[in-house]
C-alpha positions as CSV (number, residue, x, y, z in Angstrom):
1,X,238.4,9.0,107.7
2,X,235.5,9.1,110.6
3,X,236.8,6.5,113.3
4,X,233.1,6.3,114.5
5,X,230.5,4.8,112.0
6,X,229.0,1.6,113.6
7,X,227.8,-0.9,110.8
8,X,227.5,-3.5,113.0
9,X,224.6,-1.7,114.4
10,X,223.6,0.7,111.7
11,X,223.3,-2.0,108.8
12,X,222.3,-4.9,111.7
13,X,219.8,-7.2,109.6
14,X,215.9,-6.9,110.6
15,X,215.8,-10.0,112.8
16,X,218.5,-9.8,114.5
17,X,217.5,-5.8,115.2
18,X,213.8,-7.3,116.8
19,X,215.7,-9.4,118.6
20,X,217.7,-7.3,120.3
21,X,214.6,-4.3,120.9
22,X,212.9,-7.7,122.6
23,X,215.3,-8.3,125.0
24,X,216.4,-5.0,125.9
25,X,212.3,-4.2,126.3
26,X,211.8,-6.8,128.4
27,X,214.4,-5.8,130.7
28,X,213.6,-2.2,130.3
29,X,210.0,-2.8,131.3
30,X,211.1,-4.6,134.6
31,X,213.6,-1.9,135.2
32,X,209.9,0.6,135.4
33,X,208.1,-1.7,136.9
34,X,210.6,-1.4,139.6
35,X,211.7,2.1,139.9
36,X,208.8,4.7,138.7
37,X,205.8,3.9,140.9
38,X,203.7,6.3,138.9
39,X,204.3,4.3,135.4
40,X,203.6,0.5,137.6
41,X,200.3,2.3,138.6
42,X,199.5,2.8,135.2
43,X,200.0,-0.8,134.3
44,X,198.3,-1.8,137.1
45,X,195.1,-0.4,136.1
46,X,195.4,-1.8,132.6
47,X,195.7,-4.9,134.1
48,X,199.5,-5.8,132.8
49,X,202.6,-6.7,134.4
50,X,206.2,-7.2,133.2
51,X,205.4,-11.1,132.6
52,X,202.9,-10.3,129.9
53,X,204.9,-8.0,128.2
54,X,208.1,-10.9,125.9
55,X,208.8,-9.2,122.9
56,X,207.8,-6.1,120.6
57,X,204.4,-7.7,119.8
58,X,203.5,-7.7,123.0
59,X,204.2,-3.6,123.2
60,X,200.3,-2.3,122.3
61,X,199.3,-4.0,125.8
62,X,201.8,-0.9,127.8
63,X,199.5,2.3,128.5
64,X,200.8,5.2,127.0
65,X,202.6,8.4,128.2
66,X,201.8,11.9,127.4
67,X,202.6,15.6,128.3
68,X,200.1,15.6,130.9
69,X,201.7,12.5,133.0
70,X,205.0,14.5,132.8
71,X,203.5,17.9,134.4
72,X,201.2,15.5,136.8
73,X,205.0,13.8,137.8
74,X,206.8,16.7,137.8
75,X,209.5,16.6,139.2
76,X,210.8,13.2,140.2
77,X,207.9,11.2,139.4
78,X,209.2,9.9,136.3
79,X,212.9,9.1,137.5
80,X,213.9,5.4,137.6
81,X,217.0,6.0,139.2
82,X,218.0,7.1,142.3
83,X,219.0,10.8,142.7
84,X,222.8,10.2,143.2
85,X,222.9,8.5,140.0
86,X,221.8,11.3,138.3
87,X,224.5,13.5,136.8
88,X,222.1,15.9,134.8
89,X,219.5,17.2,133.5
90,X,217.7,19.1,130.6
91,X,214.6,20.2,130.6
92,X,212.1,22.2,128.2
93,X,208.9,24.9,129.1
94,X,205.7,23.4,130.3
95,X,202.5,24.6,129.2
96,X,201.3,25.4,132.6
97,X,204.6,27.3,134.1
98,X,205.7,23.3,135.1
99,X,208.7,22.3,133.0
100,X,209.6,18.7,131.6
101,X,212.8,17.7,133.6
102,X,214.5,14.7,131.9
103,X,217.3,13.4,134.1
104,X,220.4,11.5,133.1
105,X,222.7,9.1,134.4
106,X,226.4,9.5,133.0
107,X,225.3,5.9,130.8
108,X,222.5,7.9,129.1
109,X,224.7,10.4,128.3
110,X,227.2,8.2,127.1
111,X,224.4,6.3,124.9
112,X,223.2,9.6,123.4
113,X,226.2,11.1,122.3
114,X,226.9,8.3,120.6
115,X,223.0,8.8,118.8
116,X,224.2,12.3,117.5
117,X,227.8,10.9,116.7
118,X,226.1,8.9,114.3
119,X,223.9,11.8,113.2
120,X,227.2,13.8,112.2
121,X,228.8,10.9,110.5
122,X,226.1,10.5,108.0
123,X,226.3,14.2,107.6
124,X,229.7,13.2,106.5
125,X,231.4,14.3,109.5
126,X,235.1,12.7,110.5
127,X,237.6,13.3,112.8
128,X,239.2,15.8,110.1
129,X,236.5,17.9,110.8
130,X,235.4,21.4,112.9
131,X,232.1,20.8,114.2
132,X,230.9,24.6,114.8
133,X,227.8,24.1,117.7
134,X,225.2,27.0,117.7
135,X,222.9,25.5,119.0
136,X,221.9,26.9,122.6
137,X,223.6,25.6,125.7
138,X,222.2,24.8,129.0
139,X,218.4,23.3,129.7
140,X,218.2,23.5,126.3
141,X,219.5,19.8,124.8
142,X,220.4,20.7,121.6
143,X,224.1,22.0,122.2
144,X,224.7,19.5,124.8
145,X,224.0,16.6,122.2
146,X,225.7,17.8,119.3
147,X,228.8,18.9,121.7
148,X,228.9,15.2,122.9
149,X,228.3,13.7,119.7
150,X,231.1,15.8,118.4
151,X,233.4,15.1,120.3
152,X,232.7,11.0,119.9
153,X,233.4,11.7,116.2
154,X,236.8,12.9,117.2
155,X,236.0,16.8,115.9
156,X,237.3,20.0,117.2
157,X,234.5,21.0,118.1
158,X,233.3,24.8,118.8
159,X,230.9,25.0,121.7
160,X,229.6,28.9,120.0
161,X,226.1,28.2,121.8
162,X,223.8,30.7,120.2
163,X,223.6,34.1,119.6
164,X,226.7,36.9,118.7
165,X,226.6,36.3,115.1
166,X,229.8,38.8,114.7
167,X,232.0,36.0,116.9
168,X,230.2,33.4,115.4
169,X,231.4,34.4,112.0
170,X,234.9,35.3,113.1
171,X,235.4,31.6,114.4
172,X,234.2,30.2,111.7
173,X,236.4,32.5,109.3
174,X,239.6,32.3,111.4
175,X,239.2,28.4,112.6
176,X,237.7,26.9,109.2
177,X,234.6,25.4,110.1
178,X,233.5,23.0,108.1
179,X,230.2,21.2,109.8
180,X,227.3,23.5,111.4
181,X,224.8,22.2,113.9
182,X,222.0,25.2,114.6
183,X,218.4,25.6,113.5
184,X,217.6,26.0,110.1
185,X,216.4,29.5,111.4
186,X,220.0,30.4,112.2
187,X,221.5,28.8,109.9
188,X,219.4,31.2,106.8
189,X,220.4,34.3,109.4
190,X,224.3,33.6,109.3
191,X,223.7,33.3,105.4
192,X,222.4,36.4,105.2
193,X,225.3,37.8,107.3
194,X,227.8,36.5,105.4
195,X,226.4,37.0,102.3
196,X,226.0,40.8,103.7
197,X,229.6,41.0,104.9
198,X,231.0,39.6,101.6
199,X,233.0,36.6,103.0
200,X,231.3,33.8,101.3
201,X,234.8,33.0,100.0
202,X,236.5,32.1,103.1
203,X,233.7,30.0,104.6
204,X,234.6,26.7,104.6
205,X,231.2,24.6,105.6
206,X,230.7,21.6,103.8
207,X,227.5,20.3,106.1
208,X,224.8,21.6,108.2
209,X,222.7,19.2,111.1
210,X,219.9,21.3,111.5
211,X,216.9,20.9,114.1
212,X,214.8,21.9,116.8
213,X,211.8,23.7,114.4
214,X,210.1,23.0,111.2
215,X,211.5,23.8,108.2
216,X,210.4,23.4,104.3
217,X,212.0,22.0,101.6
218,X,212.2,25.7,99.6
219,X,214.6,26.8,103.2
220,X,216.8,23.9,103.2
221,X,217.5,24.4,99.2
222,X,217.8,28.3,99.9
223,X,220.2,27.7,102.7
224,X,222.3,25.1,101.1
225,X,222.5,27.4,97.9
226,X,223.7,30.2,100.3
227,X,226.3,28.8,102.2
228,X,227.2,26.0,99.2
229,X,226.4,22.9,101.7
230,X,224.5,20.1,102.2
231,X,221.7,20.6,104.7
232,X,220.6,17.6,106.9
233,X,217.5,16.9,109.4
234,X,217.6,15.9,112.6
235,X,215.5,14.4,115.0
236,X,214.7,14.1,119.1
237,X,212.6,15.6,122.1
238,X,213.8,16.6,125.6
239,X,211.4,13.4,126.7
240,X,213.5,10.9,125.0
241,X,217.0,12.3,125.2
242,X,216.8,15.2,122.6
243,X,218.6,15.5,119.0
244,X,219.7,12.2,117.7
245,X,216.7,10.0,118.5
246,X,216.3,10.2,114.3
247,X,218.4,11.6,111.6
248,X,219.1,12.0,107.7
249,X,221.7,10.5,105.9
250,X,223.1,11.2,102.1
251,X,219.7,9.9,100.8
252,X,217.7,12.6,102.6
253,X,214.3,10.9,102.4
254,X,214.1,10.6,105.3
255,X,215.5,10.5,109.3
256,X,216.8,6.9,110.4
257,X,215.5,6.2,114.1
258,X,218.5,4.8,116.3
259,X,216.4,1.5,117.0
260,X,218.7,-0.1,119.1
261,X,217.7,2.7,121.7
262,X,214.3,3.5,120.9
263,X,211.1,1.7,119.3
264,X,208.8,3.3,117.5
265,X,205.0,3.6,116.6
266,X,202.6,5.1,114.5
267,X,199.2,4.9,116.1
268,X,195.4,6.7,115.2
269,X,195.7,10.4,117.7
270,X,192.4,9.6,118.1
271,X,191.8,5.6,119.5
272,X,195.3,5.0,120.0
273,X,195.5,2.3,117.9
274,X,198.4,0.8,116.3
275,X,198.5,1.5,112.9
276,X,200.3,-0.7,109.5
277,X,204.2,0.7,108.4
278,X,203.2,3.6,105.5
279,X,200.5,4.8,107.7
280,X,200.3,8.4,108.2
281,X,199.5,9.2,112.1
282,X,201.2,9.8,115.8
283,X,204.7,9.2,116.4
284,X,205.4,7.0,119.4
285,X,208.2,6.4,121.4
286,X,209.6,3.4,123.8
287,X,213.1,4.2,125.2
288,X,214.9,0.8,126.2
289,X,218.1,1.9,127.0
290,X,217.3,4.9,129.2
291,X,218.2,4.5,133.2
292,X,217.2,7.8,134.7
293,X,214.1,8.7,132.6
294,X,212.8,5.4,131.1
295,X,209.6,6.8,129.1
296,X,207.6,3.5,127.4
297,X,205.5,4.5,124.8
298,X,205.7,8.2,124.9
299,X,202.7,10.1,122.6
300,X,205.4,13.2,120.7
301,X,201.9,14.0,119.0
302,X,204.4,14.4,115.7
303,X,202.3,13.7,112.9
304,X,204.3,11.5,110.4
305,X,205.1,8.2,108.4
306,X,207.6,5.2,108.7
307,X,209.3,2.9,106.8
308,X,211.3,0.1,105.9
309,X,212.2,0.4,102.1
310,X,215.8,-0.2,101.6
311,X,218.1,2.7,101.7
312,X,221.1,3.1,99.0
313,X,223.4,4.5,102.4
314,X,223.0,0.4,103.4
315,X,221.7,1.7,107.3
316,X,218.5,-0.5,107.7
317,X,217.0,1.5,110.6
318,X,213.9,2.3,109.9
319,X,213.3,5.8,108.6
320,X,210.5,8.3,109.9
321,X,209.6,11.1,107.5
322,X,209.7,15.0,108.6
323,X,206.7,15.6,110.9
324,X,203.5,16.3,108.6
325,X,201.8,18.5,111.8
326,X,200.8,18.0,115.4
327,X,197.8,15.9,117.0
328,X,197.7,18.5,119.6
329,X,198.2,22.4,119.8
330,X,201.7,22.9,120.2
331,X,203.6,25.4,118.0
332,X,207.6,25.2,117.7
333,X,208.8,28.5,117.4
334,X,212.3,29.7,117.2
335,X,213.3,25.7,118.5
336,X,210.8,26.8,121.6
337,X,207.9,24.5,122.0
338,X,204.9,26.9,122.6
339,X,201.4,25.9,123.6
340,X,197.9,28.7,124.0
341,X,197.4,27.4,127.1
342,X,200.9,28.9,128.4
343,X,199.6,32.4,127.0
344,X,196.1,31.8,128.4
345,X,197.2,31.2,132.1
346,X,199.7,34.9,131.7
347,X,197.0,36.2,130.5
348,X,194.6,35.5,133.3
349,X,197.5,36.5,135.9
350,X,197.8,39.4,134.7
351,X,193.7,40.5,135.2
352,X,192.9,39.8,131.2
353,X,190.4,38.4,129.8
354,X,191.1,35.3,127.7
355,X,190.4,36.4,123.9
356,X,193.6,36.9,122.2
357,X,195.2,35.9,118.9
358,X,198.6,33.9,117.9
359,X,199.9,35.2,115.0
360,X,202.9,33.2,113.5
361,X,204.7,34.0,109.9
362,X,208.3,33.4,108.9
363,X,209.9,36.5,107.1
364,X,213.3,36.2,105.5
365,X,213.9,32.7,107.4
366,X,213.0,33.7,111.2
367,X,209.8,33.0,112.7
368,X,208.0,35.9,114.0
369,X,206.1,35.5,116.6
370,X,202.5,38.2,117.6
371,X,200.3,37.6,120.5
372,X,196.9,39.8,120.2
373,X,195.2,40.6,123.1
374,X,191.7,42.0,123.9
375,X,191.7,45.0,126.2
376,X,189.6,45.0,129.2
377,X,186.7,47.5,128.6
378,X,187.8,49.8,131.4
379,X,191.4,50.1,129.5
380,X,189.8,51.1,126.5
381,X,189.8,54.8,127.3
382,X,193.3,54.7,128.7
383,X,196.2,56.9,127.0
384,X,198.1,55.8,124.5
385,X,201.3,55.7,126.8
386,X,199.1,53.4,129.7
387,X,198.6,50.7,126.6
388,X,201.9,50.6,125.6
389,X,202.9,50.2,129.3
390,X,200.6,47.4,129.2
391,X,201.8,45.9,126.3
392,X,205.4,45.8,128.0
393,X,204.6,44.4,131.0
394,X,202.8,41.5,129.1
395,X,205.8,41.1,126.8
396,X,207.6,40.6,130.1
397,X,205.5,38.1,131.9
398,X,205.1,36.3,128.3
399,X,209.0,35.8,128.0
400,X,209.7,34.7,131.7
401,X,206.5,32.0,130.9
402,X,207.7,30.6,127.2
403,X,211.3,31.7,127.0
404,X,210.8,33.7,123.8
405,X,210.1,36.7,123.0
406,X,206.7,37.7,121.5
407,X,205.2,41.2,120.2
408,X,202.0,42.0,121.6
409,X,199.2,44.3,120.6
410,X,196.5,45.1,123.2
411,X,193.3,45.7,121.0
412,X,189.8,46.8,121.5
413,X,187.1,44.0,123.5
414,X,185.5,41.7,120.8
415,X,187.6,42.8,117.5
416,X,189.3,39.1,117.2
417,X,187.1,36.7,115.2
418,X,185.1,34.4,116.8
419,X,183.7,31.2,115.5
420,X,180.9,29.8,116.8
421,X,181.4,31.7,119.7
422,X,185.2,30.5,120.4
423,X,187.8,32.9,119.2
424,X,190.5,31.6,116.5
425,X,193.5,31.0,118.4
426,X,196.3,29.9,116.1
427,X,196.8,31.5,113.3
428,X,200.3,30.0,111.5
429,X,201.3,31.6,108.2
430,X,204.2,30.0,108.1
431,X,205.0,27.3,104.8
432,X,206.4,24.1,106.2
């Protein structure tokens, strides 16, 4: 049996959960007030200080945090610890060429493996098991949460990190993996390697934890068909810790949000207000356990839904559903968070003009990923082999800016639509 589940938390009645979000946000919004000068400001100009702030109610009367505060405090701005208690970080791309840097004391780590141990153990995860990790290591969280989480559970745990399918599937043939953590988009490719290699027999997954990119219904049946498991969501964002800030349990009808750690809201994108439980709108965060990176009421600008109604695994967390869209223009592609603006400012770098065209579809369970971009009149005449040389060098300076790899197609001045005079940047095929 697992050695990790924690009812006492998990299954923690409603009042005595509010209760114990009130006092840790009240000392979690002295601990700000303290530490990260930039967030005080902010309550300073709304006019509130810790004293106002005695319980969840009282949370709508905190000013918010968004992407732009984290670029405008990059790097330490944010950081409500001091340096040397820092043992980490992880970051993710900004949409300027500034990256989000969360930083972590050895207590947040501890905190948030135990957020992804209880992720695997509704996945049905125990110490019998061997956790197989593709997710990617490094800046990248998700590897580093699932690793940690893991090893809380008691698994043996592979740390594969991503990529080199061929070792991947020899591990998991020779060792006898039984619970995968990767994206959905992965976990469809080693599927379709196995199922090409003809050793569907000797796989031994039970479970999947998949995350970092949106993924339909119709893919999690088709992968769970494919590899004979049971698929799972999960939850979290480089701001707030990363995978494990929500997950699904056997129910699947949603992702439970580890409350003890982190309050949530659903407010109107547009007023920012505070809207009823059942209320479709913007996810919002508070983190009250966080030292080193204490966000209160971050924006994800994840479009979804909460609620209460009881669930038959007995965990009493409320539940948030998938994410219905974005409030903003952020695509995830690949698990890479990927904004225009990034492609805009390359663009402009590199002497173009800024008309161009995203073009995202999914084909056979992988996103793919086009970037159209209008020539310059002067490079209209140029040879075939200049354009393609063009079209390299922008691939290039695209990858170093997003970290992912995108095709790109130089095309002739004023061939992509325009609207009202603005071109159509965005154009997602994909079904989610």
């Amino acid at each position: 049996m697992n050695n990790y589940y924690q009812p006492e938390i998990e299954t923690m009645p409603y009042d005595r959960l509010r209760a114990l979000q009130n006092e840790r946000l009240v000392k979690q919004v002295r601990h700000v007030w303290e530490n990260v000068p930039y967030y005080r400001q902010k309550m300073e100009e709304k006019g509130v200080a810790p004293e106002d702030i005695q319980s969840v109610d009282d949370l709508h009367k905190l000013p918010f945090l968004c992407k732009d505060d984290l670029r405008k405090a990059y790097p330490y701005g944010l950081k409500g610890v001091p340096l040397s208690d820092c043992v980490r970080i992880h970051s993710t791309s900004g949409t300027t060429g500034k990256r989000v840097v969360a930083f972590y004391t050895q207590h947040d780590i501890d905190l948030w493996d135990d957020c992804c141990a209880r992720a695997l153990v509704a996945a049905g995860a125990t110490s019998e098991d061997i956790c197989h990790i593709a997710y990617g290591f490094g800046l990248f969280t998700g590897g580093a949460g699932l690793n940690g989480g893991s090893h809380k559970v008691g698994c043996l745990t592979l740390p594969m990190s991503s990529g080199n399918t061929e070792r991947q599937l020899q591990f998991m043939t020779d060792l006898g993996s039984t619970i995968l953590c990767c994206t959905p988009s992965y976990a469809a490719y080693l599927a379709e390697s196995i199922h090409e290699q003809g050793i569907r027999e000797q796989i031994k997954l039970k479970a999947g934890i998949f995350g970092a990119e949106a993924w339909s219904e119709d893919m999690r049946h088709d992968i769970e068909n494919k590899l004979g498991i049971k698929a799972y969501d999960i939850y979290g964002l480089t701001e707030t810790s990363g995978p494990g800030v929500a997950f699904e349990c056997s129910e699947q009808t949603g992702m439970h949000i580890n409350e003890d750690h982190f309050i949530a809201e659903i407010i109107d994108p547009d007023t920012g207000e505070v809207l009823p439980e059942g209320s479709k709108g913007e996810l919002v965060f508070t983190a009250i356990t966080k030292e080193a990176f204490p966000l209160l009421r971050y924006r994800t600008r994840d479009i979804c839904v909460l609620t209460r109604k009881k669930c038959s695994c007995g965990r009493t967390h409320v539940k948030m559903s998938k994410p219905m869209g974005r409030s903003d223009d952020m695509l995830i592609i690949r698990g890479i968070n990927v904004f225009p603006s990034q492609i805009e400012t390359v663009l402009i770098q590199q002497g173009y003009p800024a008309n161009y065209q995203i073009i995202v579809d999914r084909v056979n369970n992988s996103d793919t990923f086009e970037v159209m971009v209008e020539m310059n009149p002067e490079m209209f005449s140029d040879s075939l082999a200049k354009i393609a040389d063009a079209e390299k060098k922008l691939v290039e300076a695209l990858k170093a800016m997003l970290g992912i790899a995108a095709k790109v197609k130089l095309v002739a001045p004023k061939t992509i639509a325009r609207s009202e005079g603005k071109a159509v940047r965005v154009i997602d095929k994909r079904k989610i």
